[in-house]
mmCIF file of the N, C-alpha and C atoms, coordinates in Angstrom:
data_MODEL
# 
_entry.id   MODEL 
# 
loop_
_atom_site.group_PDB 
_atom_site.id 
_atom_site.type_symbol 
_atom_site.label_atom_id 
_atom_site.label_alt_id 
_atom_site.label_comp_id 
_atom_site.label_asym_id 
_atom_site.label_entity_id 
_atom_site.label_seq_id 
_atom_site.pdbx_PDB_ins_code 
_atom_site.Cartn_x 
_atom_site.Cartn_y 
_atom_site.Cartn_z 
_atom_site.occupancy 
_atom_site.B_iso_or_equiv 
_atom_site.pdbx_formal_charge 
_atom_site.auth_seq_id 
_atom_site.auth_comp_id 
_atom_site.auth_asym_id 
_atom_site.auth_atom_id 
_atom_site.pdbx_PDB_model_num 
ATOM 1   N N  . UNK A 1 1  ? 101.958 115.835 59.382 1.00 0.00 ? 1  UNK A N  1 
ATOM 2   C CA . UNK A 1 1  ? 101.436 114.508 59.133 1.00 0.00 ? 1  UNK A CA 1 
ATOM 3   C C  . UNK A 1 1  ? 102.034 114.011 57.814 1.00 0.00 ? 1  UNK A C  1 
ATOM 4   N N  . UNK A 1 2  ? 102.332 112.959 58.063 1.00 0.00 ? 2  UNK A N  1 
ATOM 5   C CA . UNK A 1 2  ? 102.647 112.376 56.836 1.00 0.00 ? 2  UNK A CA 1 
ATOM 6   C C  . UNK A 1 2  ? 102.555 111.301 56.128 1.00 0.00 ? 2  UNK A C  1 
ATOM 7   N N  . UNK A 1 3  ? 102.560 111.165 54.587 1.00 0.00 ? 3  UNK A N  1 
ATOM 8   C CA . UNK A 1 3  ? 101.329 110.340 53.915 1.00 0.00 ? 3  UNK A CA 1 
ATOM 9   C C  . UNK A 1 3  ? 101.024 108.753 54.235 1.00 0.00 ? 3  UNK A C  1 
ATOM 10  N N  . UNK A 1 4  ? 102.309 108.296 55.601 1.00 0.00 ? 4  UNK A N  1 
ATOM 11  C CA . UNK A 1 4  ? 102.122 107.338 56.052 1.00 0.00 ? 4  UNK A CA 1 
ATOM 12  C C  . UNK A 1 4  ? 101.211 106.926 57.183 1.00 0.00 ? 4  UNK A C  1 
ATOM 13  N N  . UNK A 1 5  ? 100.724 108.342 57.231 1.00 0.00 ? 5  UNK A N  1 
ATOM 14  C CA . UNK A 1 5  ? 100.057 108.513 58.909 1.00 0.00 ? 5  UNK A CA 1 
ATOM 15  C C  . UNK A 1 5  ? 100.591 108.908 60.213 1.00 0.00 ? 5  UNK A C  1 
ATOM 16  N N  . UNK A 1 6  ? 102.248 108.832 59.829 1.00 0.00 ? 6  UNK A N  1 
ATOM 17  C CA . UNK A 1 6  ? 102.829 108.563 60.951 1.00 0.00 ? 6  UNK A CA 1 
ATOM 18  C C  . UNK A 1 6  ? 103.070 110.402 61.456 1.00 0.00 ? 6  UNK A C  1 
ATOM 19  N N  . UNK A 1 7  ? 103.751 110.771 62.293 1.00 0.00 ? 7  UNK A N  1 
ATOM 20  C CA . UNK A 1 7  ? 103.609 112.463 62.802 1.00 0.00 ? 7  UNK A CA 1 
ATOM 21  C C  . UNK A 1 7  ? 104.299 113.036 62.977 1.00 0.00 ? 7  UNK A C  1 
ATOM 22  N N  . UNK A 1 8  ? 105.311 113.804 62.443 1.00 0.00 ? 8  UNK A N  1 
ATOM 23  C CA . UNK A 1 8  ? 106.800 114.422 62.795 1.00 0.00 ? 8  UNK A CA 1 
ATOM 24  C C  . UNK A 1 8  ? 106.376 115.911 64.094 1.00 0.00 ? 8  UNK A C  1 
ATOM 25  N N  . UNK A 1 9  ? 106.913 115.930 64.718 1.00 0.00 ? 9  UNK A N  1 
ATOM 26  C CA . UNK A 1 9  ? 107.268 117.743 65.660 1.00 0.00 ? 9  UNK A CA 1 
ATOM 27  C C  . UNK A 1 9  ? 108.443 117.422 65.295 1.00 0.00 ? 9  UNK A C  1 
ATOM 28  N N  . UNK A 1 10 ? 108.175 119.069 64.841 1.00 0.00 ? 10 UNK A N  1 
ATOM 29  C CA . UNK A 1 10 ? 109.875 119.743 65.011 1.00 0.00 ? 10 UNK A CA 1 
ATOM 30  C C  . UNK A 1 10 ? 110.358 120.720 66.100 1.00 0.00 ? 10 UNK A C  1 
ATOM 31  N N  . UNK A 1 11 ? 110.982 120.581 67.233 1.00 0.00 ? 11 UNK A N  1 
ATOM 32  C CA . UNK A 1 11 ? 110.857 121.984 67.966 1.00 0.00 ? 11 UNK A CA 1 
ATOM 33  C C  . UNK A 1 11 ? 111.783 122.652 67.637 1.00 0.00 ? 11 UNK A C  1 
ATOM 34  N N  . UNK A 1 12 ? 111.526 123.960 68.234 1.00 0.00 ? 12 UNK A N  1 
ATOM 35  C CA . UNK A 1 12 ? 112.725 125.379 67.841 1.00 0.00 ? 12 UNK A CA 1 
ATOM 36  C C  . UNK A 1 12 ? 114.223 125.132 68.221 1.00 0.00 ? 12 UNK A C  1 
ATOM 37  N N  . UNK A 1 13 ? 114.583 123.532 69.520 1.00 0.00 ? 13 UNK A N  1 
ATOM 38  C CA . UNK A 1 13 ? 115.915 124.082 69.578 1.00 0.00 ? 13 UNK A CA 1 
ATOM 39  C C  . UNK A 1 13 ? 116.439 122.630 68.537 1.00 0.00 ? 13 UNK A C  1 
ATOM 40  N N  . UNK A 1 14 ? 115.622 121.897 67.635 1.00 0.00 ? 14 UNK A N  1 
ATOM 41  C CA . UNK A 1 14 ? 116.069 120.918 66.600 1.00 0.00 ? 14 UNK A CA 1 
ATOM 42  C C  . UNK A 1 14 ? 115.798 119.670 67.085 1.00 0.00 ? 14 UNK A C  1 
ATOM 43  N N  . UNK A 1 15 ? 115.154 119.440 68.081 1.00 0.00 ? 15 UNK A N  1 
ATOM 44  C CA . UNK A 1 15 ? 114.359 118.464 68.653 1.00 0.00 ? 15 UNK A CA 1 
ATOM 45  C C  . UNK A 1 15 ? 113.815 117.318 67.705 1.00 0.00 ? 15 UNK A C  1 
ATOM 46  N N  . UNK A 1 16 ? 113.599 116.442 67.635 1.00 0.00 ? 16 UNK A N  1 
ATOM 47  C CA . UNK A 1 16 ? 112.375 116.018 66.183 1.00 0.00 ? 16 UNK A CA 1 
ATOM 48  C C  . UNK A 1 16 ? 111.718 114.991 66.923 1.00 0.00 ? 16 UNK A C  1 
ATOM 49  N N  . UNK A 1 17 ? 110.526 114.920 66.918 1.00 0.00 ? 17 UNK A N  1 
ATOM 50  C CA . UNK A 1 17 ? 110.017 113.677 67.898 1.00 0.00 ? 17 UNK A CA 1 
ATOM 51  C C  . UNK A 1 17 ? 108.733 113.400 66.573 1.00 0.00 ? 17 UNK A C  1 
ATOM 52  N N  . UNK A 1 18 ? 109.159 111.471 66.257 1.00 0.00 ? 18 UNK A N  1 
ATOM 53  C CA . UNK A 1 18 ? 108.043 111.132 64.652 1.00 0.00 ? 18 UNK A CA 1 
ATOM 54  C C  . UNK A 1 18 ? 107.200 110.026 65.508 1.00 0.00 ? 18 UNK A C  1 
ATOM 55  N N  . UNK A 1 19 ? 106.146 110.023 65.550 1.00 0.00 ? 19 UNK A N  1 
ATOM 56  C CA . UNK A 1 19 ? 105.184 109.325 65.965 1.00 0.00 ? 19 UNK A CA 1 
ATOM 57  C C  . UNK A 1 19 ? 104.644 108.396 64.831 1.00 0.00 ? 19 UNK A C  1 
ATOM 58  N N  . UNK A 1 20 ? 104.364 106.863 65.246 1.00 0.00 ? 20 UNK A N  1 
ATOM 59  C CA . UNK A 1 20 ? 104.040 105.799 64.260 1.00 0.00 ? 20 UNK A CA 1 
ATOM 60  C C  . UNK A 1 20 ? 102.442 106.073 64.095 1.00 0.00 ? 20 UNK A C  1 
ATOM 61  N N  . UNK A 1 21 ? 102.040 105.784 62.578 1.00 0.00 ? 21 UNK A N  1 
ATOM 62  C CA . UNK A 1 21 ? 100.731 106.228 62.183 1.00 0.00 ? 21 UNK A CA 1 
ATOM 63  C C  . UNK A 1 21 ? 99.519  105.374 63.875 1.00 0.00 ? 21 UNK A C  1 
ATOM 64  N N  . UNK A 1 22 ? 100.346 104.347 64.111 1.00 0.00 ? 22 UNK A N  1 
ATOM 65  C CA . UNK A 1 22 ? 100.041 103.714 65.511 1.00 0.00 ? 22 UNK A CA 1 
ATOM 66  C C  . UNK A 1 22 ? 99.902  104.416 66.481 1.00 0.00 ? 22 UNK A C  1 
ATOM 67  N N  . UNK A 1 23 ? 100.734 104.921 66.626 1.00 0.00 ? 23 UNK A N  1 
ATOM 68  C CA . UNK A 1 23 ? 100.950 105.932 67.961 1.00 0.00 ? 23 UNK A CA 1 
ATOM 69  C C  . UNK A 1 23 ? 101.646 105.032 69.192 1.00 0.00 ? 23 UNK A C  1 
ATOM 70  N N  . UNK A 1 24 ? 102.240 103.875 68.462 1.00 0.00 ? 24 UNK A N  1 
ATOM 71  C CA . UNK A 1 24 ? 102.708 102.842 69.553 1.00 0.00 ? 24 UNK A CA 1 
ATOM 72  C C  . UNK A 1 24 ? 104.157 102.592 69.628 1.00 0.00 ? 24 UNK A C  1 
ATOM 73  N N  . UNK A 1 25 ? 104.767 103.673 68.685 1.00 0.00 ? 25 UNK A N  1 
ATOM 74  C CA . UNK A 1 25 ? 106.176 103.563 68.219 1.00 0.00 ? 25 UNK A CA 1 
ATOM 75  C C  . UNK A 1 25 ? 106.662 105.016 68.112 1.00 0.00 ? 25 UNK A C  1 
ATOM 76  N N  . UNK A 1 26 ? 107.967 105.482 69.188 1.00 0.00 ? 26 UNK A N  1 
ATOM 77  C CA . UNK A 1 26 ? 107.872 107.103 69.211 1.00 0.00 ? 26 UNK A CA 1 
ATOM 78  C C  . UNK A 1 26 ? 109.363 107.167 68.973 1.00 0.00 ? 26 UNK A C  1 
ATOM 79  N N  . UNK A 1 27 ? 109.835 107.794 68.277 1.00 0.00 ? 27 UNK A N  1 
ATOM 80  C CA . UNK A 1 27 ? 111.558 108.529 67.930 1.00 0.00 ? 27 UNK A CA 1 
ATOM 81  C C  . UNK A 1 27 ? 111.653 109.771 68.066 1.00 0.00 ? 27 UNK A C  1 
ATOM 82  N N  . UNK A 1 28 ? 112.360 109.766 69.154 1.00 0.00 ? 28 UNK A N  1 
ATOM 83  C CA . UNK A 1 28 ? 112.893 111.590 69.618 1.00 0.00 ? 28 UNK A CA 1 
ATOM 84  C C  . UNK A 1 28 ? 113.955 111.807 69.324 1.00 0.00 ? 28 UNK A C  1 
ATOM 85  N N  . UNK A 1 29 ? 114.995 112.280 68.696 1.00 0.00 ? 29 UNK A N  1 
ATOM 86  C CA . UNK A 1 29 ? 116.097 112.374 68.390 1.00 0.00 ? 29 UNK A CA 1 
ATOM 87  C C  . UNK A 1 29 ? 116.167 114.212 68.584 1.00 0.00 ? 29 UNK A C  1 
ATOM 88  N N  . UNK A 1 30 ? 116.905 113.937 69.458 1.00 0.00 ? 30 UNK A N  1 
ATOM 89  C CA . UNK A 1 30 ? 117.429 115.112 70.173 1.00 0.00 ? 30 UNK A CA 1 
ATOM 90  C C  . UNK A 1 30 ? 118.551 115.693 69.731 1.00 0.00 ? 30 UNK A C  1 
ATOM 91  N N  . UNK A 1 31 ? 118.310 117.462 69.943 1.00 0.00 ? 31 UNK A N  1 
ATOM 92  C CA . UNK A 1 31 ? 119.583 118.069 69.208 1.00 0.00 ? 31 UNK A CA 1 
ATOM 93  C C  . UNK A 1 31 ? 120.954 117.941 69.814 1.00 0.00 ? 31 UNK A C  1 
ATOM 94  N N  . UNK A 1 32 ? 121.346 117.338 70.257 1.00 0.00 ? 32 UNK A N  1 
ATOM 95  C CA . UNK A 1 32 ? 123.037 117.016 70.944 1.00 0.00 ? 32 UNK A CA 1 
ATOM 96  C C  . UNK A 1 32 ? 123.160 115.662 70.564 1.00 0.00 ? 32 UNK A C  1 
ATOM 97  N N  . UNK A 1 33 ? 122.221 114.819 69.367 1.00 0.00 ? 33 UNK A N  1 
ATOM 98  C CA . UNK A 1 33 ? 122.344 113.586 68.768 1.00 0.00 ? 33 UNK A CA 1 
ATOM 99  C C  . UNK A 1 33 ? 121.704 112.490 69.755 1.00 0.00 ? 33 UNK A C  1 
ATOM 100 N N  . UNK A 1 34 ? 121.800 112.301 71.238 1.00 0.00 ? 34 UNK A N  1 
ATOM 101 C CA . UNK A 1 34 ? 120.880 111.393 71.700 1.00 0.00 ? 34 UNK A CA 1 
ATOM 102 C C  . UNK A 1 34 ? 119.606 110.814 71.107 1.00 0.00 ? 34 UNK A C  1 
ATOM 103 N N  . UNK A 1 35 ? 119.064 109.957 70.786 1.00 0.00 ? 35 UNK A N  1 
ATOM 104 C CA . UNK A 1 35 ? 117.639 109.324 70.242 1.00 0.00 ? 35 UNK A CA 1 
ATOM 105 C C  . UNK A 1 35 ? 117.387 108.343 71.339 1.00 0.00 ? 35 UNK A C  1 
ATOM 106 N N  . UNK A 1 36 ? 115.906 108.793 71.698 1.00 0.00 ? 36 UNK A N  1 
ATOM 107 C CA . UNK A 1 36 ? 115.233 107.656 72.238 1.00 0.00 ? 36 UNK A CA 1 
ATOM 108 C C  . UNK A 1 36 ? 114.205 107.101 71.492 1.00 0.00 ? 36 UNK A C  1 
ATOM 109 N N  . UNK A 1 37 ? 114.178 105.863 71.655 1.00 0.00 ? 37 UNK A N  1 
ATOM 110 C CA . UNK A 1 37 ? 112.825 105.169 71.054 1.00 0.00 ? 37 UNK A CA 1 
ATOM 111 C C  . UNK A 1 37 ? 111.865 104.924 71.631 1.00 0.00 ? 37 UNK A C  1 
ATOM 112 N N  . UNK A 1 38 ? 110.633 104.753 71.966 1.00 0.00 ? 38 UNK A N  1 
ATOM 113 C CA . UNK A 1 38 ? 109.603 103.819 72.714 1.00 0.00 ? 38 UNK A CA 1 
ATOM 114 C C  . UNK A 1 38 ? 109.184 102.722 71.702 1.00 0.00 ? 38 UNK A C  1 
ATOM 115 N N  . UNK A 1 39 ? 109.187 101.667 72.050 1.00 0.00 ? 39 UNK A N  1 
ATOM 116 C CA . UNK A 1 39 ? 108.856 100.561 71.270 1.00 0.00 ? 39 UNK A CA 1 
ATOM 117 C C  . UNK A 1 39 ? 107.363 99.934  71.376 1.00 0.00 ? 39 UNK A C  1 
ATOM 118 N N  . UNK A 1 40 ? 106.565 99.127  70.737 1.00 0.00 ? 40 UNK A N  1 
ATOM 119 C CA . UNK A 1 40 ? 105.692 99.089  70.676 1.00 0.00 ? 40 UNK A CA 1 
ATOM 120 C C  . UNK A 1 40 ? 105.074 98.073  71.870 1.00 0.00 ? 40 UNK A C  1 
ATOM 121 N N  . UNK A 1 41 ? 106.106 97.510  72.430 1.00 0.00 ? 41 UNK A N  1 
ATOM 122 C CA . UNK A 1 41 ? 105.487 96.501  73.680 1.00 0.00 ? 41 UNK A CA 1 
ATOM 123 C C  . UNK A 1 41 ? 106.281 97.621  74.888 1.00 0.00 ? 41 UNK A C  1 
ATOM 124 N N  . UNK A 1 42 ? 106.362 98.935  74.777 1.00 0.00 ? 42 UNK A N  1 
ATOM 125 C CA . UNK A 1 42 ? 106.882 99.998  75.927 1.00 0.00 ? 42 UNK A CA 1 
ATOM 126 C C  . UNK A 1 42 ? 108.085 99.663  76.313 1.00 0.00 ? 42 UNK A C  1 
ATOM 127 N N  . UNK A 1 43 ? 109.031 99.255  75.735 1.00 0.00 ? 43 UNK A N  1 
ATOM 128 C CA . UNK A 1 43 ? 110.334 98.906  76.176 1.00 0.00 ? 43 UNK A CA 1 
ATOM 129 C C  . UNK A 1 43 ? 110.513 100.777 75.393 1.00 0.00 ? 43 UNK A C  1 
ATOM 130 N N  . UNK A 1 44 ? 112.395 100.697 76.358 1.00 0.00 ? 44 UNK A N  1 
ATOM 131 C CA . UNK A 1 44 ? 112.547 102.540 75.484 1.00 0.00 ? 44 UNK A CA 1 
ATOM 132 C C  . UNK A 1 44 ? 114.089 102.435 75.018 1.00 0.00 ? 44 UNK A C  1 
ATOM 133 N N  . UNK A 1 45 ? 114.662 102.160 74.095 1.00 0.00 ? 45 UNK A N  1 
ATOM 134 C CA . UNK A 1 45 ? 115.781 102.066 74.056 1.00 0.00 ? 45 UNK A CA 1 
ATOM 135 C C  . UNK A 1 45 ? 116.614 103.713 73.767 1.00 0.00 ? 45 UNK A C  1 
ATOM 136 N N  . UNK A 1 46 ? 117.335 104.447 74.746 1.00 0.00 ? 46 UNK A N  1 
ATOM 137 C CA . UNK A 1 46 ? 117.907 105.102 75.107 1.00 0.00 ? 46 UNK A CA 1 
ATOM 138 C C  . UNK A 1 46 ? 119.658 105.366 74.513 1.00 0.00 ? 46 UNK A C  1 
ATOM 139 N N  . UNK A 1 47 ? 119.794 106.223 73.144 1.00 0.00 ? 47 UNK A N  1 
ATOM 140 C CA . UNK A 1 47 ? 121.158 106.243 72.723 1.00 0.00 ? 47 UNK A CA 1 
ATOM 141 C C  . UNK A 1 47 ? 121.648 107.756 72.968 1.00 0.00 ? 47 UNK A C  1 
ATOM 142 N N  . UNK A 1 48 ? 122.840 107.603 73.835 1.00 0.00 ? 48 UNK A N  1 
ATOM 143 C CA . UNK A 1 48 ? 123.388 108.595 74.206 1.00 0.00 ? 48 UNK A CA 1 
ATOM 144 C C  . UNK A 1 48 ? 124.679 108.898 73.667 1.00 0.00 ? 48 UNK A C  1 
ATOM 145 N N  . UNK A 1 49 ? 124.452 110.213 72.474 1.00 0.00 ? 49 UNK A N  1 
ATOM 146 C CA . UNK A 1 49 ? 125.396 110.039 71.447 1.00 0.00 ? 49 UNK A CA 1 
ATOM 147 C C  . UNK A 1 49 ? 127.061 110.392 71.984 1.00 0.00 ? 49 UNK A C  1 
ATOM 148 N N  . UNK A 1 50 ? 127.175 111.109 72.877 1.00 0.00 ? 50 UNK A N  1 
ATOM 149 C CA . UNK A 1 50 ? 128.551 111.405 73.007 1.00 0.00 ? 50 UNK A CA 1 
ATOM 150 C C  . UNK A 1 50 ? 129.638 110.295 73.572 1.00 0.00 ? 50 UNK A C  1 
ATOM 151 N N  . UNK A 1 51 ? 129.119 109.696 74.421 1.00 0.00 ? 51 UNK A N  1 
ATOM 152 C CA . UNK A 1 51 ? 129.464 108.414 74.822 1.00 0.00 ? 51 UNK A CA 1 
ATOM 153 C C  . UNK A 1 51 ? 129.285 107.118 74.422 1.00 0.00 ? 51 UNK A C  1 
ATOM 154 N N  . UNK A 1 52 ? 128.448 107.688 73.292 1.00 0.00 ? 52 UNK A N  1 
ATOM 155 C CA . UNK A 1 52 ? 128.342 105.921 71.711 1.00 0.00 ? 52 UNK A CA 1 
ATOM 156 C C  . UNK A 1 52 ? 128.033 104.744 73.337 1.00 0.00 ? 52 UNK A C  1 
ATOM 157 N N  . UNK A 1 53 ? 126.907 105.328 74.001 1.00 0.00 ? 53 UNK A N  1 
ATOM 158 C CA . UNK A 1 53 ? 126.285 104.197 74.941 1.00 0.00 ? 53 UNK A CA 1 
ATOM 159 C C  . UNK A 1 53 ? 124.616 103.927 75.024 1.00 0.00 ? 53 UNK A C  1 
ATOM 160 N N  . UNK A 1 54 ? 124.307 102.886 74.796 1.00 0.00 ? 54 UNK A N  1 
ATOM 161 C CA . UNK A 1 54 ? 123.221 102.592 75.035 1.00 0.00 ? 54 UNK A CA 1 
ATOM 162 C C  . UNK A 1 54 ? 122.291 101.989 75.532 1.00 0.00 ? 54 UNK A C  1 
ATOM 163 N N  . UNK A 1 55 ? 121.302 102.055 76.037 1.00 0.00 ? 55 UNK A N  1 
ATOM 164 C CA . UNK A 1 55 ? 120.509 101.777 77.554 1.00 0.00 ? 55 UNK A CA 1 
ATOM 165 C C  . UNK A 1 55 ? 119.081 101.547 77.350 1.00 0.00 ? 55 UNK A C  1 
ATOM 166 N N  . UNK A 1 56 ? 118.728 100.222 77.540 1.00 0.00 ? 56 UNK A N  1 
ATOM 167 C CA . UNK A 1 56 ? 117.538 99.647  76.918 1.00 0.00 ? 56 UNK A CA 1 
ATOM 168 C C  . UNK A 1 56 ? 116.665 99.263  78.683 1.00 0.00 ? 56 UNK A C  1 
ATOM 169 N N  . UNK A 1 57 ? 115.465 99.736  78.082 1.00 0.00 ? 57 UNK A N  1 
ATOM 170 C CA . UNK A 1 57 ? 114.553 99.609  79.791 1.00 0.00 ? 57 UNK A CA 1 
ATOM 171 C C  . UNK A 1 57 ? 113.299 98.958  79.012 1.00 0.00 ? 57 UNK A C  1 
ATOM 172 N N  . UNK A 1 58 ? 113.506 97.505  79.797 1.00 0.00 ? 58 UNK A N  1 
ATOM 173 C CA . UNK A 1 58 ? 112.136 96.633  79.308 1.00 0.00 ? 58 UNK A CA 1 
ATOM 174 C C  . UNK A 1 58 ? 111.382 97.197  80.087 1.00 0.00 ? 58 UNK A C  1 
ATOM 175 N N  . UNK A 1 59 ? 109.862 96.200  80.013 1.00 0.00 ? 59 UNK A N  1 
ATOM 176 C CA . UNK A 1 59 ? 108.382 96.912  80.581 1.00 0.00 ? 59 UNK A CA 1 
ATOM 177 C C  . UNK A 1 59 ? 108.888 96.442  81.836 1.00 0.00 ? 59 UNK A C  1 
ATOM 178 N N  . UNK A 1 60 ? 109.474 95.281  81.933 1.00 0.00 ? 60 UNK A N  1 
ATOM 179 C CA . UNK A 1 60 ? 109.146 94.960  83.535 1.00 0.00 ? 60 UNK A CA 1 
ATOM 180 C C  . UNK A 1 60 ? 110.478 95.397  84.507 1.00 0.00 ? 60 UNK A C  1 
ATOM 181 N N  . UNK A 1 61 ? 110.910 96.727  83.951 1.00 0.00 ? 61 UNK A N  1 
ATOM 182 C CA . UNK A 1 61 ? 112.073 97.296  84.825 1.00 0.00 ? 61 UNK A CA 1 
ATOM 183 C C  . UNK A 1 61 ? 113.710 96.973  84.692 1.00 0.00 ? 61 UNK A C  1 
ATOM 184 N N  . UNK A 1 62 ? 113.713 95.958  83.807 1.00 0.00 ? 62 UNK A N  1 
ATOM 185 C CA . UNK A 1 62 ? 115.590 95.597  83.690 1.00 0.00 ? 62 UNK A CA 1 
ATOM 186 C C  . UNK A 1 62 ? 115.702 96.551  82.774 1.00 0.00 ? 62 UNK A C  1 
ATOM 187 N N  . UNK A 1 63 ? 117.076 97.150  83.266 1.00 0.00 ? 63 UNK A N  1 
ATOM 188 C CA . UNK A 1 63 ? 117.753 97.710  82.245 1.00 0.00 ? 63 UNK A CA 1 
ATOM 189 C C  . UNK A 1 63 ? 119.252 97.260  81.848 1.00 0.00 ? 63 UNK A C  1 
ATOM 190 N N  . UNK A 1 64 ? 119.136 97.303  80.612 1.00 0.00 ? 64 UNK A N  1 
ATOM 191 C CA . UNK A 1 64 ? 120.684 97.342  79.799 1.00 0.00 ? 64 UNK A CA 1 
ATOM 192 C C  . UNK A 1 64 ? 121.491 98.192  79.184 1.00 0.00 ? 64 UNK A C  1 
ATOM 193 N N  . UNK A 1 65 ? 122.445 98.273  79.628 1.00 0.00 ? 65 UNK A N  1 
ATOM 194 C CA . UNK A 1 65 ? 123.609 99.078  78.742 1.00 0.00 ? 65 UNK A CA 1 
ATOM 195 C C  . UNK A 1 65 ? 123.940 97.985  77.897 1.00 0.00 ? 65 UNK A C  1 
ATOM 196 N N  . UNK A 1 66 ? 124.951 99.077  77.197 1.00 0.00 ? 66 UNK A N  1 
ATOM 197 C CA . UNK A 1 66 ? 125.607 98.842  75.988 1.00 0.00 ? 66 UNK A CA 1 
ATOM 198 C C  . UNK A 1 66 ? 126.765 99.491  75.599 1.00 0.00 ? 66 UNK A C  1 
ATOM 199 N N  . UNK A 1 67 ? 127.563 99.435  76.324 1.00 0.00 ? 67 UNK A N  1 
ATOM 200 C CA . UNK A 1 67 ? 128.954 100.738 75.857 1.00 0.00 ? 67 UNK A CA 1 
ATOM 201 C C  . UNK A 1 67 ? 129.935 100.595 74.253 1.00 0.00 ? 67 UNK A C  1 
ATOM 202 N N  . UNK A 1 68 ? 130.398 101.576 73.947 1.00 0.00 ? 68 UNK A N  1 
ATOM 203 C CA . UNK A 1 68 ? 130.923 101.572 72.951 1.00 0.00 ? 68 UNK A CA 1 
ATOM 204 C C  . UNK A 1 68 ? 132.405 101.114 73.101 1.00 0.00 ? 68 UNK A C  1 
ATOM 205 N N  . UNK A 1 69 ? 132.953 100.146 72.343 1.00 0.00 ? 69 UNK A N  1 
ATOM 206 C CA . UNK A 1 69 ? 134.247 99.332  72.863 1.00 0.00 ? 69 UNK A CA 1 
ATOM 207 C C  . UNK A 1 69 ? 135.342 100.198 71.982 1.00 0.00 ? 69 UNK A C  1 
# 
């Protein structure tokens, strides 16, 4: 916990998932560099580090890429 409220896990294979003192805002940043977000109106924006691409899923089902040029 931390003094913002907000909540770090760390897992064993370097995982890190920080939770907003909210609990309405989530960052997983994964050990092969991928990070996902959940955002606070549930959209999840999705960065997939090896391919510098990224993939955003609103609430009501569209999704977007984003490729790296």
């Amino acid at each position: 916990m931390n003094p913002d409220g907000s909540r770090v896990v760390v897992f064993p294979n370097g995982t890190r998932k920080t939770t907003a003192a909210d609990g309405k805002s989530v960052v997983i940043a994964f050990f092969n560099g991928d990070v996902k977000q959940v955002k606070p109106d549930q959209s999840v924006v999705y960065y997939y580090a090896e391919t510098k691409t990224t993939q955003t899923t609103h609430p009501n089902g569209l999704e977007v890429l984003h490729f790296a040029k």
